[in-house]
Each structure stands twice: as structure tokens, then as C-alpha cells.
C-alpha positions in Angstrom: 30.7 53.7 165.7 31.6 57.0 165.6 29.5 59.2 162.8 29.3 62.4 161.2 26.1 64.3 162.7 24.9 65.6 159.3 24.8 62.9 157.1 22.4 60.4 154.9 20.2 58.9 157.6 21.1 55.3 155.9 24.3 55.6 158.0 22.6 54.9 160.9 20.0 52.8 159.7 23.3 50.4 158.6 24.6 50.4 162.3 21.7 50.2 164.2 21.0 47.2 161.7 23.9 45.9 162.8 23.2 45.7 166.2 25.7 48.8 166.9 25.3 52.0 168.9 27.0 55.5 167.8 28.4 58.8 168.5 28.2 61.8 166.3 31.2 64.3 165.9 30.2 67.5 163.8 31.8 68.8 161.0 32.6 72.2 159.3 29.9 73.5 157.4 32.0 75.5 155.0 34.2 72.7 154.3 32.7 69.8 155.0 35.5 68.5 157.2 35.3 67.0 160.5 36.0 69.1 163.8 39.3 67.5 164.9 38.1 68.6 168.8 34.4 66.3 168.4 36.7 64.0 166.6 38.8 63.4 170.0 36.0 63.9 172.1 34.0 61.0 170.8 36.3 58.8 170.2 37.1 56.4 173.0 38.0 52.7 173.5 34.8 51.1 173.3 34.9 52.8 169.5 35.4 50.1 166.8 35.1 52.4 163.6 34.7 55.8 162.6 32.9 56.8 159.5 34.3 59.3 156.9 32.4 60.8 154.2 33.0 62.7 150.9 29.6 64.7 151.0 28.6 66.0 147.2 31.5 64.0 146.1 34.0 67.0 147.6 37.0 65.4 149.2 36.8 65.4 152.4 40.3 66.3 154.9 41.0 62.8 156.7 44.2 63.0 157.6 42.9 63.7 161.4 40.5 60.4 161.1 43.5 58.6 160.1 45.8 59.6 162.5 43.4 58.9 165.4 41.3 55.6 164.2 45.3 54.4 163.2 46.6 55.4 166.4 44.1 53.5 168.6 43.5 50.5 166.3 40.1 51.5 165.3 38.7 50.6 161.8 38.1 53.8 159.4 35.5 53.5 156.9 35.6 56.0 154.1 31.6 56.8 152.8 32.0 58.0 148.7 28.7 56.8 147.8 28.7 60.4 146.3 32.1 60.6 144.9 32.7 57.4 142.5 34.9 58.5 140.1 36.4 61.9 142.2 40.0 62.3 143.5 42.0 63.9 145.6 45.8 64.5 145.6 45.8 61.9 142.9 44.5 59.0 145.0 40.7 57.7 143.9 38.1 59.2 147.3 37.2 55.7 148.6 40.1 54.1 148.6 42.0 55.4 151.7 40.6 53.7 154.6 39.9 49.9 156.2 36.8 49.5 153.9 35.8 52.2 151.0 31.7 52.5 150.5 30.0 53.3 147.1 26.5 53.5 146.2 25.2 53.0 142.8 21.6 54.4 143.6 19.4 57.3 142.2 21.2 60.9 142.7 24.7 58.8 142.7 27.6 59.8 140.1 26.6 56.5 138.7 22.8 56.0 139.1 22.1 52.4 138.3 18.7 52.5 140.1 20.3 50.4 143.6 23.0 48.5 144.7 26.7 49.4 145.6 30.1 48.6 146.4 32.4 47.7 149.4 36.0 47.7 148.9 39.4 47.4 150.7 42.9 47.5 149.9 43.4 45.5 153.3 41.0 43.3 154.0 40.0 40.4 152.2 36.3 41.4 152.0 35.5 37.5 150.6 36.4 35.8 153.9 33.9 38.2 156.2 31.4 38.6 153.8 29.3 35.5 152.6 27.8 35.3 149.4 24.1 36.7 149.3 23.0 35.6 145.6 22.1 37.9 142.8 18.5 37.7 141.1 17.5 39.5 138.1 15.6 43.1 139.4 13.8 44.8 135.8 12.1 47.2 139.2 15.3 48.9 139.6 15.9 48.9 136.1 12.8 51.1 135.2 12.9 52.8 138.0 16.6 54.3 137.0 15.4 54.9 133.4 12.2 56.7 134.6 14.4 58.7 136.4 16.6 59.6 133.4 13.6 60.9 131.5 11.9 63.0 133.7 15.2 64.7 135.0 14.1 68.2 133.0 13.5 70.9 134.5 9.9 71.0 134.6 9.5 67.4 135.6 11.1 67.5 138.8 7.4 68.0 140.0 6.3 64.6 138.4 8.9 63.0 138.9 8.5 63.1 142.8 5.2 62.2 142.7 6.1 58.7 140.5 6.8 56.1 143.0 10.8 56.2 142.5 11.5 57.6 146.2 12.8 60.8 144.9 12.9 63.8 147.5 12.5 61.3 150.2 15.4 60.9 153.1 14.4 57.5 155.4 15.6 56.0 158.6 14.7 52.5 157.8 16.7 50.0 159.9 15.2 46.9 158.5 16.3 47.6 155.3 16.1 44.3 153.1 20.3 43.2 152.3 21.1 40.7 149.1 23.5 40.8 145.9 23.4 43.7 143.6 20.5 42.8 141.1 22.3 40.9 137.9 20.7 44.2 135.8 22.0 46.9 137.9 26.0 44.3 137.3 25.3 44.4 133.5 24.6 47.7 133.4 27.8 48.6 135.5 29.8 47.2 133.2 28.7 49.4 130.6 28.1 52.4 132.1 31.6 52.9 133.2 32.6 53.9 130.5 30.5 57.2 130.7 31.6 58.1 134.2 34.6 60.6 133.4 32.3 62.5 131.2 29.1 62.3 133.9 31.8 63.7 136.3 33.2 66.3 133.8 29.8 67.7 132.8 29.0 67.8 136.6 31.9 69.6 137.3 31.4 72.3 134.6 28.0 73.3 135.7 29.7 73.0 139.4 31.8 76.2 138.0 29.3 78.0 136.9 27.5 77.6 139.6 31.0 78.7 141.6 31.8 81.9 139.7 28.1 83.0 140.0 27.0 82.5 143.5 27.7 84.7 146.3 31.1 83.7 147.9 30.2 84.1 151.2 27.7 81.0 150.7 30.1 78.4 149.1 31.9 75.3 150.4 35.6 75.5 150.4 36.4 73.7 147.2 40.1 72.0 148.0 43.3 72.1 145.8 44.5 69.7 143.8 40.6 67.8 143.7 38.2 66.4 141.4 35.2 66.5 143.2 32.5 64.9 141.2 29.2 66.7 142.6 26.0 65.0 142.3 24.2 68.1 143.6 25.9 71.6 144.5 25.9 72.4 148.0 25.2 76.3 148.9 25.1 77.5 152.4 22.2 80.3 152.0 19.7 80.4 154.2 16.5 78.7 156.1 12.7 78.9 155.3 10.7 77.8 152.6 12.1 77.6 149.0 10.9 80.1 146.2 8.6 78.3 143.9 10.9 79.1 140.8 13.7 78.0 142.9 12.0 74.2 143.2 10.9 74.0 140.1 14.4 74.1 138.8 15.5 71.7 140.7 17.2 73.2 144.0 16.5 71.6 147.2 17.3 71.2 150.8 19.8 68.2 151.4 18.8 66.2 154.3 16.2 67.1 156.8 17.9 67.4 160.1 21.2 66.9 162.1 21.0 63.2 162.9 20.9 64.4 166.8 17.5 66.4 165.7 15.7 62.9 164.3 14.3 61.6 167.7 14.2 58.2 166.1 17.9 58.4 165.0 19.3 59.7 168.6 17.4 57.0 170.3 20.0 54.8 169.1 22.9 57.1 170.2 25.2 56.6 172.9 24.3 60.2 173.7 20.8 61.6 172.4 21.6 65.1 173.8 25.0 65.6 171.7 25.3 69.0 170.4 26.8 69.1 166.6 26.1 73.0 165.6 28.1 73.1 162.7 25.8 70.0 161.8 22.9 71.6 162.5 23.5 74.8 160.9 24.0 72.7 157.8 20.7 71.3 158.2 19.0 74.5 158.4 20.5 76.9 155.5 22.0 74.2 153.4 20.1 74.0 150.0 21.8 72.0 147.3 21.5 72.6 142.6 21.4 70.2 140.2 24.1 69.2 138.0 23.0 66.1 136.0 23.1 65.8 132.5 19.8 67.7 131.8 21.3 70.9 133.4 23.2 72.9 130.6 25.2 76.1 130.8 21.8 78.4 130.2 20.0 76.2 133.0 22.9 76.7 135.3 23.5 80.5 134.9 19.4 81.0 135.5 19.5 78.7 138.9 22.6 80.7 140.1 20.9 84.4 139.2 17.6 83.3 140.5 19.7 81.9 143.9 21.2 85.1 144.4 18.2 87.1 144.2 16.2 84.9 147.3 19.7 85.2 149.5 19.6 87.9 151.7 22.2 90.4 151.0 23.3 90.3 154.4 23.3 86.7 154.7 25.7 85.5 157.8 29.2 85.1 156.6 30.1 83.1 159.9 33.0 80.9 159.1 36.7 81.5 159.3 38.4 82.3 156.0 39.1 79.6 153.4 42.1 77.7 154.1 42.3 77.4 157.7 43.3 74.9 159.3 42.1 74.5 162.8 38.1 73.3 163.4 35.2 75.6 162.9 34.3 77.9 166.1 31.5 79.9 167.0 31.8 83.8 167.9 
């Protein structure tokens, strides 16, 4: 399986489940793309799927995934668990490759407290997948209305200390695997309806946050998107968060490159990959909040109180916007 380097660490967890080994190929931290050179590095014939992902619910490019998992038969598995609901070019992000992944778990555009979706427009998912049973799960119910009420800034605090796994990023291969719970189905049903205007709130504090921040620190936002962003990602800096800055919400994303997490590269093909643009995500990457608790006043004080801790001469090391070729070094 071939992987992005900087990415949930449930990824791997899934494969190594599976009994699979993988590769990493890095991506570009300013837009979030994959480096079309790792890409065709990594990929070989021993590699039966490569994994895309929509990080933050921003579309990612995969028209170089799709022309080399198509052109060497390999299976291409597009990760939205963070962008239910988001588009690109008109086309719903999840929907473009062999399988399409969605995760209906705290943080997600739909948070139903667990669960998720597998799709595919060419597969008949029915036939390989055998029925696992459904039970009724009231745990993940109150865990995803806990989660609701102490999403104020204020109660971020609290709320990580309640036992709802908030703040936490786990390599756990032995994950338990069933049915989504027959709450968490019920309460899909009619929570749908409220998607487009969960997105649509999350992409107006998303502006704010765009047209207050330093430039030199955003992701590339593509053309004709919808992105659906369940946090706002912000390239600033490393080191310790400001106190203010946490108690508002604002937090690193996940820990390290997956070639950094000893217990994650154990299970890679090659332990000793080097990913930079995946690791200098891991370092200065910190990401906002942009749930429904978060209005315009909120917003405007996280972006101010941002661009006071970045360093006025924070790196600006990326090509300019746009570009089309892979993210280099100088």
C-alpha cells in the first residue's frame, strides 16, 4: 500500500490490520498535494493500492494518483473522512477512485460520535464485504452529544479531560471492526439534512480565517472547490502553543510524519524513508476551529491573536501558488 507520510495514524493501523505492509510518498505542505516524483518512486509492482486523501476536507490534486494507480492496474482509494459533503470541479471528494472512505466520528463534517462509510462506483462493495451486524451503541451516542456541549471556547480544557478521546492521535492496530451502531444509522438519517449548512458555516469562518492570517502561512485553497474544513490548517511555526492560543481552540494536527512514529515505520517497507515536506507539516502545522460554536467575533480574535505569536519573518519556503510541478527544497 502506498500512503501519504503525514496523515491520521488510523491509516496505517487499517493496513497493518490487514496484514499489509506500506510505503509513504510525501506531499506538499502548502497544498496538500502529493509529490508526483515520491509518487513514482514508491510505486512499484508489488503495490496493490495507493491511498489519497482530502486533508481538512480541501480537495486534494489526484489526477497524478489516477493516472499512475490506472496505468499499472493498482486500486486507488480516495480518504474524505474529512470532506463529506465538499466538492471539487463539481464532482462530490470521495467519489473518484476504486473505493471512496468517510468517517462519521468526532471532529468529522458529520460527527455522529463513530462509524463510517465505504463506497464505490465500481465495485460491488456487498459481494467482498460480509455482513458484520449492527447493535444499538447509546456510548457513542453520549459521547457525540457531550462533545456538542462542551465545544465553547472555554471548555476545550474540560472537554479533553472527559473520557471522549479528544486531542488524542492513536496507532492502534487491533482496533475492534462491526456494523455502524443502529444510533449513529438513525441519526444519519437525520442529520443529513444539516450538512450543507455545517459545511457553509465552516467555510465562512474558513474565510475569515483566510483574509486575516498571514499569507505566507496558508494552504493553497484550489479553484472551483468547496472544501468543507473541519479545522483550518495554518503552516506557522514549531514550539509550544500560547496559552490563549489553546484555550481557543487551536492545535497541532497530528503528532509526527508517520516515518517519525517508530511504531508506525516498523511496519514500513522502508523505516528510513525521508518525506520532508511531511515532516515539515508535522512540525509548524497548527490547525483553528470552525465548528458551530465559533462565530465571526471568535474567529477574527483566533486569527489576530495567531498573527501576533507568528514570527514576522516566519519561512515563506514554498513555490508560488499555482504551480504545478512537486514541492522542492532550496
Amino acid at each position: 500500500m502506498l500512503i501519504p507520510g503525514y496523515t491520521c495514524y488510523s491509516v496505517p493501523a487499517a493496513i497493518v490490520k490487514a496484514g499489509l505492509k506500506f510505503r509513504f510518498y510525501d506531499v506538499d505542505p502548502y497544498t496538500l498535494n502529493p509529490d508526483r516524483r515520491s509518487l513514482e518512486e514508491n510505486c512499484g509492482k508489488h503495490t496493490l493500492a495507493v491511498i489519497s486523501q482530502h486533508l481538512f476536507g480541501l480537495p486534494m490534486d489526484l489526477r497524478v494518483i489516477t493516472e499512475i494507480s490506472s496505468g499499472a492496474g493498482i486500486y486507488h482509494i480516495e480518504d474524505a473522512a474529512q470532506a463529506f459533503g465538499g466538492r471539487y470541479h463539481g464532482k462530490s471528494m470521495g467519489t473518484a477512485g476504486d473505493f471512496g472512505l468517510f468517517s462519521f466520528g468526532r471532529g468529522k463534517p458529520l460527527p455522529l460520535g463513530g462509524g463510517g462509510a465505504l463506497i464505490s462506483q465500481r465495485h460491488n462493495i456487498a459481494e467482498m464485504m460480509p455482513p458484520m451486524g449492527a447493535k444499538t451503541n447509546w456510548r457513542s451516542w453520549m459521547m457525540n452529544a457531550m462533545t456538542q456541549i462542551v465545544a465553547r471556547p472555554g471548555l476545550y480544557g474540560f472537554a479533553e479531560m472527559l473520557p471522549l478521546g479528544l486531542g488524542e492521535t492513536v496507532f492502534d492496530p487491533n482496533f475492534k471492526t462491526g456494523d455502524v451502531p443502529l444510533t449513529q444509522k438513525k441519526m444519519l438519517k437525520s442529520m443529513m439534512t444539516c450538512l450543507p449548512a455545517l459545511n457553509a458555516h465552516r467555510r465562512a469562518v474558513a474565510s475569515i480565517y483566510r483574509n486575516s492570517i498571514k499569507t505566507n502561512c496558508l494552504v493553497f485553497e484550489p479553484e472551483d472547490s468547496e472544501p468543507v474544513y473541519p479545522r483550518f490548517p495554518v503552516i506557522a511555526k514549531n514550539g509550544i502553543l500560547p496559552r490563549d492560543l489553546w484555550r481557543l481552540g487551536v492545535r497541532r494536527m497530528y503528532p509526527n510524519a508517520l516515518n517519525r512514529e517508530a511504531r508506525i515505520a516498523a511496519h514500513a517497507i522502508e523505516p528510513a524513508q525521508k518525506i520532508r515536506g511531511a515532516e515539515h507539516l508535522a512540525q509548524r502545522l497548527v490547525t483553528l476551529p470552525t465548528h458551530h460554536a465559533i462565530d465571526e467575533k471568535i474567529a477574527r480574535t483566533i486569527a489576530h491573536k495567531l498573527n501576533q505569536w507568528i514570527s514576522p519573518h516566519a519561512a515563506d519556503e514554498r513555490e508560488p501558488k499555482g504551480r504545478a510541478g512537486g514541492w522542492h527544497w532550496h
